[in-house]
Backbone as XML, in Angstrom:
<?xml version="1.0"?>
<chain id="A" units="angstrom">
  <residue number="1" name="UNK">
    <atom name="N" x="-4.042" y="9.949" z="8.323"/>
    <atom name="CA" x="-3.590" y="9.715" z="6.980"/>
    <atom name="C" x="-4.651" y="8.905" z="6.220"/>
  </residue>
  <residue number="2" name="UNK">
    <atom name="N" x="-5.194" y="9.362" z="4.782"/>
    <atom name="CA" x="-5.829" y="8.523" z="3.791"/>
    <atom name="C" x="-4.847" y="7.926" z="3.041"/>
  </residue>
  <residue number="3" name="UNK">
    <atom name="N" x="-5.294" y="6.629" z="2.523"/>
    <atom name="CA" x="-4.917" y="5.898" z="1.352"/>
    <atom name="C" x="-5.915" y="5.387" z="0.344"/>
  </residue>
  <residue number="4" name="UNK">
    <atom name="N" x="-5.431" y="5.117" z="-0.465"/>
    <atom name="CA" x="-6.012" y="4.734" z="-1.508"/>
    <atom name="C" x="-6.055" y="3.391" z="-2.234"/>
  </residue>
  <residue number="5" name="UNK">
    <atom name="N" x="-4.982" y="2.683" z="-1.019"/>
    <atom name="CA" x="-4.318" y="1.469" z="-1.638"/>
    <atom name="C" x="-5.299" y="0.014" z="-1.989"/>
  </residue>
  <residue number="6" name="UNK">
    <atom name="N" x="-6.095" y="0.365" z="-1.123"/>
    <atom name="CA" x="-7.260" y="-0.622" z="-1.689"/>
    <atom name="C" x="-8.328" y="-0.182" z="-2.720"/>
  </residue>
  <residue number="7" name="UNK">
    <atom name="N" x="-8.424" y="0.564" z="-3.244"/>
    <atom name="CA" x="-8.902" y="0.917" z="-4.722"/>
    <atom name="C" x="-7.877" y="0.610" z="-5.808"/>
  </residue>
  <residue number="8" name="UNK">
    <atom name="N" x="-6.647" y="0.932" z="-5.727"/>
    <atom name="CA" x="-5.163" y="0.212" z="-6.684"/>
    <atom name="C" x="-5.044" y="-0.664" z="-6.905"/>
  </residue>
  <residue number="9" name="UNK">
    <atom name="N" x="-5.349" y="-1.469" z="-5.322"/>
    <atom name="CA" x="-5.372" y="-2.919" z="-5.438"/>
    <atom name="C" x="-6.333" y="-3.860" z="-6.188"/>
  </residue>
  <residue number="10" name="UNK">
    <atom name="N" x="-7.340" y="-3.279" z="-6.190"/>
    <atom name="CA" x="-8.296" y="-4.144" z="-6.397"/>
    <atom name="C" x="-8.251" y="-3.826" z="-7.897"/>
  </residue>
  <residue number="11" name="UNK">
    <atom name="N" x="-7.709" y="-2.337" z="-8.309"/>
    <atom name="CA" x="-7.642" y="-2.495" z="-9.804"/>
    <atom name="C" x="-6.247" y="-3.378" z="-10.900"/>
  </residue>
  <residue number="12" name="UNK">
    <atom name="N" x="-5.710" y="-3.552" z="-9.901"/>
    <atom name="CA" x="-4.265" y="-4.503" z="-10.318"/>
    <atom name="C" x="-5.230" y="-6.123" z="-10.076"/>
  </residue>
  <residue number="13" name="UNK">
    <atom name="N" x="-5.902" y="-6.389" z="-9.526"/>
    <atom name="CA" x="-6.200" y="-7.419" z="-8.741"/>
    <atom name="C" x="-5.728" y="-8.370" z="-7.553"/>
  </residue>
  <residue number="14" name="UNK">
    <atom name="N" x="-4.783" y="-7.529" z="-7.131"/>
    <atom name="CA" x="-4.234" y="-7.767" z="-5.897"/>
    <atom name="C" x="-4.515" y="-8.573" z="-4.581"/>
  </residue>
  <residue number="15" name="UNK">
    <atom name="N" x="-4.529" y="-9.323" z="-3.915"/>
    <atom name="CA" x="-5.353" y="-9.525" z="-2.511"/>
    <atom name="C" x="-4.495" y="-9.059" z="-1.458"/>
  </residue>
  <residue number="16" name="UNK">
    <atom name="N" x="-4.646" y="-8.805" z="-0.489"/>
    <atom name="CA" x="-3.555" y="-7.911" z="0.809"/>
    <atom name="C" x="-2.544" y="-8.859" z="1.115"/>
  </residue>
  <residue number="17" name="UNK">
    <atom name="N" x="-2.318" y="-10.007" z="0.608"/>
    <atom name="CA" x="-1.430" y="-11.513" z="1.087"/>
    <atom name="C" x="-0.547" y="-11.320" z="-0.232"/>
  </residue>
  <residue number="18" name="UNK">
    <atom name="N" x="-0.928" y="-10.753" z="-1.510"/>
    <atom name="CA" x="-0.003" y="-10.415" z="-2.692"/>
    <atom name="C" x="0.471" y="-9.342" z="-2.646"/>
  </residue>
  <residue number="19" name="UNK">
    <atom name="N" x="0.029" y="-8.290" z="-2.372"/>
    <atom name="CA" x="0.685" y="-6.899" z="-2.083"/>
    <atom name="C" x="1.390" y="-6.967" z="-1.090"/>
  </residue>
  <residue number="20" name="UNK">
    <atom name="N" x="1.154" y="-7.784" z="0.329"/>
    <atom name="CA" x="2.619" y="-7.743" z="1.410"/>
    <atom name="C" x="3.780" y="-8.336" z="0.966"/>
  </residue>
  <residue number="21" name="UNK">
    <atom name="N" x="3.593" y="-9.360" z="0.321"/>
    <atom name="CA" x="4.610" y="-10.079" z="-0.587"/>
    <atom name="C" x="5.423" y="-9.752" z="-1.184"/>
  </residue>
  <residue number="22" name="UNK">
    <atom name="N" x="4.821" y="-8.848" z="-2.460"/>
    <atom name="CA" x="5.857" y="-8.109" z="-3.215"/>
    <atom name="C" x="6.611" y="-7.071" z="-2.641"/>
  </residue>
  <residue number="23" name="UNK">
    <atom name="N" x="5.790" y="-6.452" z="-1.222"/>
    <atom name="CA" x="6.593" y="-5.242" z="-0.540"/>
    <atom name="C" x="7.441" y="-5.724" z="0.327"/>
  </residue>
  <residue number="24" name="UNK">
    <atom name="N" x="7.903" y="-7.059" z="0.732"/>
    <atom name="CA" x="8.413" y="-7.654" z="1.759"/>
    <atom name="C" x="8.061" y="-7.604" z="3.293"/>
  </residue>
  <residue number="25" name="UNK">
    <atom name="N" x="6.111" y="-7.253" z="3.459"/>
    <atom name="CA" x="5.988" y="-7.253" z="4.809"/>
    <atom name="C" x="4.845" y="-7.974" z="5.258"/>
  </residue>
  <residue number="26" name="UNK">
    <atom name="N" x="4.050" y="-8.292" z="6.587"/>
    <atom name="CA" x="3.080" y="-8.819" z="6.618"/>
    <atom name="C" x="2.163" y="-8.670" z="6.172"/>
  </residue>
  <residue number="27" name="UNK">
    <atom name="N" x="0.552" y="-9.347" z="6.266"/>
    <atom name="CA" x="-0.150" y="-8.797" z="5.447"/>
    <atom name="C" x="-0.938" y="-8.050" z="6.533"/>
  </residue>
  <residue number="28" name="UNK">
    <atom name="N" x="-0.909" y="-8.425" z="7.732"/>
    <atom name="CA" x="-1.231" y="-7.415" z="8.818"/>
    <atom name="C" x="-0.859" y="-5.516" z="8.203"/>
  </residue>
  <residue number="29" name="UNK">
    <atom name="N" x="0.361" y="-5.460" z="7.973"/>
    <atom name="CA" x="1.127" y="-4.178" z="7.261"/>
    <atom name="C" x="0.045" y="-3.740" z="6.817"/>
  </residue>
  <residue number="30" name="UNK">
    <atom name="N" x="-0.180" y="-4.280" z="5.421"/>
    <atom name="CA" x="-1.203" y="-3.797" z="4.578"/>
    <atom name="C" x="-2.005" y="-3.021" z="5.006"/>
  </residue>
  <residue number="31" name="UNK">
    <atom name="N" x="-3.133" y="-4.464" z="6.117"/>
    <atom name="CA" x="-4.348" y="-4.098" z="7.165"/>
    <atom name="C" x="-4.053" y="-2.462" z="7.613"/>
  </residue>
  <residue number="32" name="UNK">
    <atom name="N" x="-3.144" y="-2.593" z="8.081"/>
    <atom name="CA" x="-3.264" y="-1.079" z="8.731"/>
    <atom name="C" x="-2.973" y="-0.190" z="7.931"/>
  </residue>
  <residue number="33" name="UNK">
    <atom name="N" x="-1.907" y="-0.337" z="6.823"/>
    <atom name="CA" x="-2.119" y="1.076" z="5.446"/>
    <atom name="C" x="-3.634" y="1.290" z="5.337"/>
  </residue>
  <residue number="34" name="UNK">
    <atom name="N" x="-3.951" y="0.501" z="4.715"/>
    <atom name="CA" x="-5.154" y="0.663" z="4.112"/>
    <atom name="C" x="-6.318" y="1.704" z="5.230"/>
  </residue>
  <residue number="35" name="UNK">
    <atom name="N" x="-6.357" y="1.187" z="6.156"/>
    <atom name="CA" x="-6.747" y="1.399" z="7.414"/>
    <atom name="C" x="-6.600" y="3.277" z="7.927"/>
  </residue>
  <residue number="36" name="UNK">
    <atom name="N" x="-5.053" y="3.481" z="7.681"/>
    <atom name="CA" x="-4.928" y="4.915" z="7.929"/>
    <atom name="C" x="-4.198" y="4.732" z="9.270"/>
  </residue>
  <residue number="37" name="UNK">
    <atom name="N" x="-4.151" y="3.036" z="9.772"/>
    <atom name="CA" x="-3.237" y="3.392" z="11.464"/>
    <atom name="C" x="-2.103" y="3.310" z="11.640"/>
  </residue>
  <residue number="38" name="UNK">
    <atom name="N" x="-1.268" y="3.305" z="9.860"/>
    <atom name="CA" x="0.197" y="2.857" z="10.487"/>
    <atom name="C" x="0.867" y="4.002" z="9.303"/>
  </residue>
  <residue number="39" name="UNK">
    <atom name="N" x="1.671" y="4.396" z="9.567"/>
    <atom name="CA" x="2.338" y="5.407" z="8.592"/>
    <atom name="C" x="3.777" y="4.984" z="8.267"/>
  </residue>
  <residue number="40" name="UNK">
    <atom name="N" x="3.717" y="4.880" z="7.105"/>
    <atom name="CA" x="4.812" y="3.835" z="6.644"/>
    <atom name="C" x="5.909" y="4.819" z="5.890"/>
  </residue>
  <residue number="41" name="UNK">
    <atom name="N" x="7.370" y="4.416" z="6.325"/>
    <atom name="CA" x="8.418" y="4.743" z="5.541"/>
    <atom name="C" x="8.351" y="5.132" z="4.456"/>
  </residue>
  <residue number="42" name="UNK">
    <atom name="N" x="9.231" y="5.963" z="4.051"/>
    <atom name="CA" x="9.562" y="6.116" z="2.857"/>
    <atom name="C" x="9.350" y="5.008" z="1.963"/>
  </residue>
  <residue number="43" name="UNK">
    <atom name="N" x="10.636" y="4.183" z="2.442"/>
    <atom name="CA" x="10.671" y="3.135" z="1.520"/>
    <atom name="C" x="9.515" y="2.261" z="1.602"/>
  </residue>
  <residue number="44" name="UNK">
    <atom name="N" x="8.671" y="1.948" z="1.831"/>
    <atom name="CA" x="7.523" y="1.106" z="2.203"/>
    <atom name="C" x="6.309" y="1.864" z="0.900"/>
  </residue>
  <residue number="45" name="UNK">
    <atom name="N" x="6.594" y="3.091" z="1.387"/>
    <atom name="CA" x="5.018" y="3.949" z="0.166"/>
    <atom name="C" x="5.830" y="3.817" z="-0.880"/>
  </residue>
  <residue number="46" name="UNK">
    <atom name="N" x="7.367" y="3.932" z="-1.276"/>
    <atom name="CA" x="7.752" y="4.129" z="-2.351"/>
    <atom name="C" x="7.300" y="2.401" z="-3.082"/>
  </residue>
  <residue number="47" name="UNK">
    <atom name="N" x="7.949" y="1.248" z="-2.235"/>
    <atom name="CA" x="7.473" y="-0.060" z="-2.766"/>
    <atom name="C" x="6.388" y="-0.574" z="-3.119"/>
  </residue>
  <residue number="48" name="UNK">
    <atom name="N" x="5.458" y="0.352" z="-2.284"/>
    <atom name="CA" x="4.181" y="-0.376" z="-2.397"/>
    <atom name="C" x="3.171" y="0.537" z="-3.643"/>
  </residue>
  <residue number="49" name="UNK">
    <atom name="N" x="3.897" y="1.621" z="-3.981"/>
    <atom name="CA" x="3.685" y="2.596" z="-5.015"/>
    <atom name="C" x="4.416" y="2.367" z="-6.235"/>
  </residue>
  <residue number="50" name="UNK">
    <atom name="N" x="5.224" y="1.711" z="-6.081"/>
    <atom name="CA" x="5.760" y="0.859" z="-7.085"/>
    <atom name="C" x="4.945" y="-0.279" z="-7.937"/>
  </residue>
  <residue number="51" name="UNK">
    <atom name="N" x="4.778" y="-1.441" z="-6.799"/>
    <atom name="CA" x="4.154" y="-2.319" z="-7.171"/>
    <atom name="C" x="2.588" y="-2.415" z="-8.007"/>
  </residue>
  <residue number="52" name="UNK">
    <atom name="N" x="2.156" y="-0.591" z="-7.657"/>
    <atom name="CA" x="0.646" y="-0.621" z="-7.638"/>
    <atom name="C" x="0.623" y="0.263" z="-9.215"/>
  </residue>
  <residue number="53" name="UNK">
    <atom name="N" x="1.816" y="0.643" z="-9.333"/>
    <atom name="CA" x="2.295" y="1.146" z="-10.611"/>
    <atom name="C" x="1.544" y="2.458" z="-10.750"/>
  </residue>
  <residue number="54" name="UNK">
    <atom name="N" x="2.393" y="3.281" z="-9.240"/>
    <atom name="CA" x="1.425" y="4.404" z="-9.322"/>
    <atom name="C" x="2.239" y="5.385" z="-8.640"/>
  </residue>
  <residue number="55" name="UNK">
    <atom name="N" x="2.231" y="6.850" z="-7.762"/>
    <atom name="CA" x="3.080" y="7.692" z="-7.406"/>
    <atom name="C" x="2.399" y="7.670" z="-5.652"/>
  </residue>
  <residue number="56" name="UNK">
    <atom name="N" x="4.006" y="7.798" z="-4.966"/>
    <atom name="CA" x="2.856" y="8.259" z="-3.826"/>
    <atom name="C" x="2.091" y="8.699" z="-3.647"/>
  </residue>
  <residue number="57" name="UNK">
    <atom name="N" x="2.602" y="10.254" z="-4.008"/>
    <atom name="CA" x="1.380" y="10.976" z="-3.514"/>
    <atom name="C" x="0.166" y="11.051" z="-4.280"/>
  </residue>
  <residue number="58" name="UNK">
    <atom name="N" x="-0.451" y="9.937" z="-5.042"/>
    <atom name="CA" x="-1.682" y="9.395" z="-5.628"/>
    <atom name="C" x="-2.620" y="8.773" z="-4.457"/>
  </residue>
  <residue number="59" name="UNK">
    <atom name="N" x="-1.348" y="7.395" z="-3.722"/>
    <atom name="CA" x="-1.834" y="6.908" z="-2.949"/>
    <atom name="C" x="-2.000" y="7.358" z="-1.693"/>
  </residue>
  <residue number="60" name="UNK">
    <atom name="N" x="-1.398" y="8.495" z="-0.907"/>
    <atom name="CA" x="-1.236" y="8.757" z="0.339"/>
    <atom name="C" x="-1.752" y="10.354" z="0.065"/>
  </residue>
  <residue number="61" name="UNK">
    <atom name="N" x="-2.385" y="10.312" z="1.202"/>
    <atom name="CA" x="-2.410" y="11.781" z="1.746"/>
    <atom name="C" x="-2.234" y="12.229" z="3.033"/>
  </residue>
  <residue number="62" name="UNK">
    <atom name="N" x="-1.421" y="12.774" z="3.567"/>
    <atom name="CA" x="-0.313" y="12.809" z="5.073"/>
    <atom name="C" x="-1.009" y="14.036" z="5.042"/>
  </residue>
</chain>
């Protein structure tokens, strides 16, 4: 899986300790979105696609 979430982020200005925050998870979480090693819930891409004020499937490609 690609993401994109650290290009979003960095255009919101985000740091990976503010984006776990608002999604309610570690910032480890993040580490591995970003990464491509953890494949996250529904609800997790929907929150964190939320927060980044953007659509999943912008950020993810499965």
């Amino acid at each position: 899986m690609k993401t994109k979430i650290r290009e979003y982020r960095s255009i919101r200005n985000l740091t990976q300790s503010k984006l776990a925050e608002s999604v309610g998870v570690r910032r480890e979480t993040i580490i591995y979105l970003e990464k491509g090693k953890y494949m996250p819930s529904l609800k997790l891409a929907h929150d964190v696609a939320k927060t980044l004020k953007t659509k999943v499937d912008k950020l993810f490609t499965f």
